[in-house]
Each structure stands twice: as structure tokens, then as C-alpha cells.
N, C-alpha and C positions, 0 to 999 in steps of 0.2 A: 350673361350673368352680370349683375352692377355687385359693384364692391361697395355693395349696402347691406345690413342687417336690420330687421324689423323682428325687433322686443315687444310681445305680447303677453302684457299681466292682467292675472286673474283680479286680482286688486293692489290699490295702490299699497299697501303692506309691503309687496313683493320691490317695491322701488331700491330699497338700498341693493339689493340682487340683481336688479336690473343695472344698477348703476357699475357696478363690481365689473360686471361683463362688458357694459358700455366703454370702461376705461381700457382695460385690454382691446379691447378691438381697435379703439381710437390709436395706441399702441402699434397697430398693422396700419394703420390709415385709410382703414372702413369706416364709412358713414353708418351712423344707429340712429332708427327712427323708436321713441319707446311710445307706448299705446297701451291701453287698461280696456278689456273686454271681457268678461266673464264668459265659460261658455253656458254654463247650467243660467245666469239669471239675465244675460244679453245676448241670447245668439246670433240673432239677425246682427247687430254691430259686428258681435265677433266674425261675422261673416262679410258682413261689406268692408273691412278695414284687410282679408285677408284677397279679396278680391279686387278692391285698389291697387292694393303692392302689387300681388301676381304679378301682373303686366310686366313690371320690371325682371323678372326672371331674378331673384334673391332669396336670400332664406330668412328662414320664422326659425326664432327664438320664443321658448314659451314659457312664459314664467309660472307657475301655480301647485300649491301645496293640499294637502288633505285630499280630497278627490279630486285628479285634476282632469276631469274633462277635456279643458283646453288645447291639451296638445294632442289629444288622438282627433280630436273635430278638426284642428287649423287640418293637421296631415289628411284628411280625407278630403277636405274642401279644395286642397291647391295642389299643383303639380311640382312645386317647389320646393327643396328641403324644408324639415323641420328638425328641429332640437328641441325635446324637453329638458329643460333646465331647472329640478324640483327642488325649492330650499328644503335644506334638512330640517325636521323640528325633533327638539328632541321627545316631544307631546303623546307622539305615539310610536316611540322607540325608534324611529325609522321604519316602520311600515305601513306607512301613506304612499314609499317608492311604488310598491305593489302597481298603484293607480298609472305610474305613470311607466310600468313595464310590460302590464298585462294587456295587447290592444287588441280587438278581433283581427281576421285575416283583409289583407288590401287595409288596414291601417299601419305604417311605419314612423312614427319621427323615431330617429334618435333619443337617445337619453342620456346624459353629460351630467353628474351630479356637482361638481366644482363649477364656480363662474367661469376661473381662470381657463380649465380647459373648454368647458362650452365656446367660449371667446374663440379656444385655440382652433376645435374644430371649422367653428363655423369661417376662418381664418384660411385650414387648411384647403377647404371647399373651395373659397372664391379665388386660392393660392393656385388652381390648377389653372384658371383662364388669366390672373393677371402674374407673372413673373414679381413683379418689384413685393406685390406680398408673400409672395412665394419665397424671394430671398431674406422679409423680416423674420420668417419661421424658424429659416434656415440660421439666420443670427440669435432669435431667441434659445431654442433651442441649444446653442451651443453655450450661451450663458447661462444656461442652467446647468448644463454637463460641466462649464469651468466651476461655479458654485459649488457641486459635489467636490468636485477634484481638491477646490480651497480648503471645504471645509473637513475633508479628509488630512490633507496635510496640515493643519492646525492641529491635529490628531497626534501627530508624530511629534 
């Protein structure tokens, strides 16, 4: 497994999303490759860009909202994790999630609705082969548990 992430958006829209997640990763000091493929109106691309990476043994991050196609297609084309990563709109309440919860059987990605944890999982994955990211989780994580603690005691 490379301690690289490949960001797959439905359209360039989904960029600021993409970028959110790009930072945190960078954060662990994984590489993010980002890429724009639809899967409903480019599939052959979105299928040679997921068959490129492959090789590398890493995971797919997917970026896309409304129906999102994208991420049950990347997860059936590769043997490699996937994470749906679906911006929230507020446009249809939040049930566009549906699309990206409901997949037939022998289809899996993941589904991470925050960047921040998208980021964190796809993090904790490549945290099991390499140690040194494995120890940033383990620091992040505790800066967020001191975070609580502060802001409890600012309470008092």
C-alpha cells in the first residue's frame, strides 16, 4: 500500500471538498492525487484513471453529490479501498446520502460524510502498513481529546 490518496470528483464544483480532505491528509504526510471523472457522463475515464492508480495498491476517495454513481462504480472496478466522500447540500434535505449508502451486493466503499474524517480514515488505513502515520493519528487524536478537556475547563 503507498501512502497515497487518489481524489475522484464528479465535477470540478466538488474542488473546495476535495481540497478540505487534501489538507488533512497532507497533515499525516500522504500524497493526494485529485482527478475529475464523472461516472454517469465519462465512464471509460472514470475507469482508466481508477485502473492507473490500482497498480499502486492505495485508496479512492470519491467525491460527488446528487446521485452519485461514482463511488459504487470506482468500488466495483478496483480491489482497492474506496471512501464516498458526499458534500452535504442542503437542496434536497440531505437525501442525496441515500445514493451514496444504498449499493447492490459485491459493491462496498465506505462512506465518511465530514472531509476531516474522510481524510482521518483514509489515514487510519494506510496507518496500519506505515507506523510514522500511524503515530500522527495517534497525536491528532489526542489533540482533539486535549481540545475537549480545554474547553470543558474554560466551563468551570
Amino acid at each position: 500500500m503507498q501512502k497515497k490518496v487518489v481524489i475522484i470528483m464528479g465535477s470540478k464544483s466538488d474542488l473546495e471538498w476535495a481540497k478540505k480532505i487534501e489538507t488533512v491528509l497532507h497533515s499525516f504526510d500522504i500524497q493526494v492525487v485529485i482527478r475529475i471523472a464523472s461516472a454517469h457522463k465519462v465512464p471509460l475515464k472514470c475507469y482508466e484513471i481508477i485502473k492507473e492508480y490500482e497498480k499502486e495498491n492505495l485508496i479512492f476517495i470519491t467525491i460527488a453529490g446528487m446521485s452519485n454513481a461514482l463511488s459504487g462504480f470506482a468500488d466495483a472496478q478496483t480491489h482497492c479501498p474506496v471512501i464516498a466522500s458526499p458534500p452535504y447540500s442542503d437542496k434536497y434535505g440531505g437525501a442525496d446520502i441515500y445514493s451514496s449508502l444504498r449499493m447492490p451486493s459485491g459493491v462496498a466503499p465506505m462512506t465518511v460524510i465530514s472531509p476531516e474524517n474522510t481524510a482521518l480514515a483514509a489515514a487510519k488505513i494506510i496507518g496500519l502498513v506505515y507506523p510514522d502515520v500511524q503515530q500522527k493519528i495517534i497525536a491528532f487524536q489526542e489533540k482533539k481529546r486535549a481540545e475537549i478537556e480545554a474547553a470543558d475547563s474554560e466551563l468551570r
